[in-house]
C-alpha positions as MATLAB code, in Angstrom:
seq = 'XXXXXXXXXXXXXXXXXXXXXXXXXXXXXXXXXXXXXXXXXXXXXXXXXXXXXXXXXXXXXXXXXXXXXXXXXXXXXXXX';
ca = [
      12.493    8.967    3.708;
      10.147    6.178    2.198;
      11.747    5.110   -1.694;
       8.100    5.039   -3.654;
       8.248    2.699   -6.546;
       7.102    3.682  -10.231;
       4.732    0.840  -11.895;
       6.499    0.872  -15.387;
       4.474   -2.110  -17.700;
       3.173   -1.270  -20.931;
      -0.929   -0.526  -19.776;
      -1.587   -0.901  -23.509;
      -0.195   -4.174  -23.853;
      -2.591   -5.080  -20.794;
      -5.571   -3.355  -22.056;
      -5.407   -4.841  -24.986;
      -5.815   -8.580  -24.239;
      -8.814   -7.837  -21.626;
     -12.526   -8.139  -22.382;
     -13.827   -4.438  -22.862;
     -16.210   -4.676  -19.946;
     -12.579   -5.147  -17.627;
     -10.596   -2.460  -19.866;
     -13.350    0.092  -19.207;
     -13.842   -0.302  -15.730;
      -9.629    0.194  -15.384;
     -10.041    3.517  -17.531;
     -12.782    4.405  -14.914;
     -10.534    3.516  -12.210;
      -7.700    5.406  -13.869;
      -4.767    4.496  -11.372;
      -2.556    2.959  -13.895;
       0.559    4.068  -11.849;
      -0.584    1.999   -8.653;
      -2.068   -1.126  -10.389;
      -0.158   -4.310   -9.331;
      -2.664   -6.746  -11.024;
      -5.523   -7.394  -12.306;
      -7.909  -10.920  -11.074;
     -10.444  -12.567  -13.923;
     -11.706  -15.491  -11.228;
     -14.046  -17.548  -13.183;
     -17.345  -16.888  -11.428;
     -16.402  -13.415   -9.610;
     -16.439   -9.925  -10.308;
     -12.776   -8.519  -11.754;
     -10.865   -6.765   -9.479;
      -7.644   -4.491   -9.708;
      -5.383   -4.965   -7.411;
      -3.137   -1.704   -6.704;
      -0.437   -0.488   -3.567;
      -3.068    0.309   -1.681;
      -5.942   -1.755   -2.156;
      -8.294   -3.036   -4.524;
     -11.435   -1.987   -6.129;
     -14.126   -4.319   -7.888;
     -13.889   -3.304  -11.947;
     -17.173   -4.306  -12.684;
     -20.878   -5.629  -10.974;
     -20.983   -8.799  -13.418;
     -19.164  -12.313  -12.914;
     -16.579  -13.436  -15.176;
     -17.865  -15.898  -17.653;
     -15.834  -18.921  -19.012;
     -15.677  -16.994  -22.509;
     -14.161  -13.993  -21.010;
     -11.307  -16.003  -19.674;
     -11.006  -18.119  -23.367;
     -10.901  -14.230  -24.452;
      -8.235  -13.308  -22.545;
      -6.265  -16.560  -22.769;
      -6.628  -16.386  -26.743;
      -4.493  -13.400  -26.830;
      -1.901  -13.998  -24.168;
      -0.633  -16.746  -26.021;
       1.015  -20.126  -25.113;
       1.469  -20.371  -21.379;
       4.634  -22.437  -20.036;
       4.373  -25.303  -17.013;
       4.927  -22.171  -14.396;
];
């Protein structure tokens, strides 16, 4: 029998530090329960990563504002 593995983060916590043009296209996507990760590449479209896959969030590129955005509301990040 295969063990599956419930995701368990806080989505709103997530959602909430994303530009609105990323949180939207995750609603669209609405797998919440398989999302691993999500990539902002400076440059690239977002993508979600999930257990089985990945799917392009949105058609436009990531701008450098969009990761100042996201980085203002993470907070401080540590050497690792």
């Amino acid at each position: 029998m295969m063990k599956q593995t419930k995701i368990t983060d806080d989505i709103e916590a997530l959602l909430a530090v994303l530009p609105p043009f990323i949180a939207d296209g995750l609603h669209q996507k609405n797998r919440f329960d398989e999302l691993l990760e999500v990539v902002i590449d400076l440059g690239r479209a977002p993508e979600a990563r999930y257990t089985f896959g990945e799917e392009t969030l949105a058609a436009r590129e990531v701008s450098k504002d969009e990761i100042t955005y996201v980085v203002e509301r993470v907070g401080t990040f540590t050497a690792d």
